[in-house]
C-alpha positions as CSV (number, residue, x, y, z in Angstrom):
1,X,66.8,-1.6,22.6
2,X,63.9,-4.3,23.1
3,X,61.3,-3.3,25.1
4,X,59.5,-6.1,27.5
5,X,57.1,-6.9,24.8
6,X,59.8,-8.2,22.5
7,X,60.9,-11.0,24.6
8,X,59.8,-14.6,24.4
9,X,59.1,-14.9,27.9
10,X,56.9,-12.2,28.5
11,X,54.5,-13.6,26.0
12,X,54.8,-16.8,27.2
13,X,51.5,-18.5,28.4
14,X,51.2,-22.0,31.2
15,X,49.4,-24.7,29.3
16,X,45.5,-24.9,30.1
17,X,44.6,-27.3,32.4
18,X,42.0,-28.7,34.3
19,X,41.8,-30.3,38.0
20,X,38.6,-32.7,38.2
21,X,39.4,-33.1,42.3
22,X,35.9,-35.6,42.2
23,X,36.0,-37.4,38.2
24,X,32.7,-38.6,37.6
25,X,34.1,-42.1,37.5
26,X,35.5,-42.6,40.6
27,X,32.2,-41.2,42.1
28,X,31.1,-44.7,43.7
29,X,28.0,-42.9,45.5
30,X,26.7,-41.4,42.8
31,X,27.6,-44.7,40.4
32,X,25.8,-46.9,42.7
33,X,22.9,-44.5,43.1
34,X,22.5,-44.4,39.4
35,X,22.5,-47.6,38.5
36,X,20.0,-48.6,41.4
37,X,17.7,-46.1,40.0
38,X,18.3,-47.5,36.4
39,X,17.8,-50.8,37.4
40,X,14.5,-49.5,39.4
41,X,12.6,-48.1,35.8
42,X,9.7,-50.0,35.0
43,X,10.4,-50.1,31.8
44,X,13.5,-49.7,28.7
45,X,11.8,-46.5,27.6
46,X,12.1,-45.4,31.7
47,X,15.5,-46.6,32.2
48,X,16.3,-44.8,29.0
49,X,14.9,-41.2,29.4
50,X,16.5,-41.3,33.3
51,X,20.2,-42.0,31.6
52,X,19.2,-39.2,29.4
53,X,18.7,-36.9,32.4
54,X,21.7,-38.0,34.1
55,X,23.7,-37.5,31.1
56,X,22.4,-34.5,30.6
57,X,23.0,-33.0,34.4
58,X,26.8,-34.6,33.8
59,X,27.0,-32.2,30.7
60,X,25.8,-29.6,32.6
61,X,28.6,-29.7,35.2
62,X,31.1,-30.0,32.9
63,X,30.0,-26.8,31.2
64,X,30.0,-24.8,34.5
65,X,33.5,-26.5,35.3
66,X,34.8,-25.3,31.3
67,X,35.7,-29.3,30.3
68,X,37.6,-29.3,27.2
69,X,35.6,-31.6,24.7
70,X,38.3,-34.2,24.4
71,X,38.5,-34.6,28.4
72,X,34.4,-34.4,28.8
73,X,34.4,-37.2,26.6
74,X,36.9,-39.3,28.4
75,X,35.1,-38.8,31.7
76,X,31.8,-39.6,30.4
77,X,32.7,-42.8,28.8
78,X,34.4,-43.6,32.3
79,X,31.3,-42.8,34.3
80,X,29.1,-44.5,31.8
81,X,31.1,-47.2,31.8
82,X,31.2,-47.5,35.7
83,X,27.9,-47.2,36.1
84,X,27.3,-50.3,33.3
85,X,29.6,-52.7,35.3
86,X,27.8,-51.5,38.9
87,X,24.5,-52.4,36.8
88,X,25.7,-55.9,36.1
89,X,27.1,-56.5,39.4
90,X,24.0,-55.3,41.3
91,X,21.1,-57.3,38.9
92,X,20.0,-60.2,40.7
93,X,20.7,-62.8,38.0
94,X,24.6,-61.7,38.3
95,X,24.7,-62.6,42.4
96,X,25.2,-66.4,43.5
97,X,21.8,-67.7,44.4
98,X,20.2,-65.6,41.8
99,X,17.4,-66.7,39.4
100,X,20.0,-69.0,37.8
101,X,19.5,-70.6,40.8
């Protein structure tokens, strides 16, 4: 006789998965917020340590939240690459009437 140990579905386990109910990407605030203060440094070395600390506080969060390295990946390139285009849409030269004008 099997005992309940035996059988396939008692060992069975749900596939891991993680709920991001606010991905960093879709964050519009926080996008917009970052690249105003990017676009605020004084200088390249500025704008590059505060992406640095940024990043690093996104890491952070993902560590407390247990982000897979695969999906941390994905929703950092997204975030980064939401805050490049709200850079480029907020820089002055990029706006009708800007210095091109």
């Amino acid at each position: 006789m099997n005992s309940h140990s035996d059988l396939p579905l008692f060992s069975w386990q749900p596939p891991r998965c993680t709920m991001i109910p606010f991905p960093p990407g879709k964050r519009i605030g926080k996008i917009r917020t970052v690249a105003e203060k990017w676009l605020a440094q004084r200088t390249p070395g500025l704008a590059k340590k505060y992406a640095e600390q940024i990043d690093g506080d996104l890491q952070r969060h993902f560590d407390l939240l247990n982000i897979l390295p695969d999906e941390r990946a994905k929703l950092t390139v997204e975030f980064w690459s939401a805050v490049r285009a709200e850079i480029t849409r907020q820089r002055p030269s990029s706006r009708p009437g800007g210095s091109a004008a």
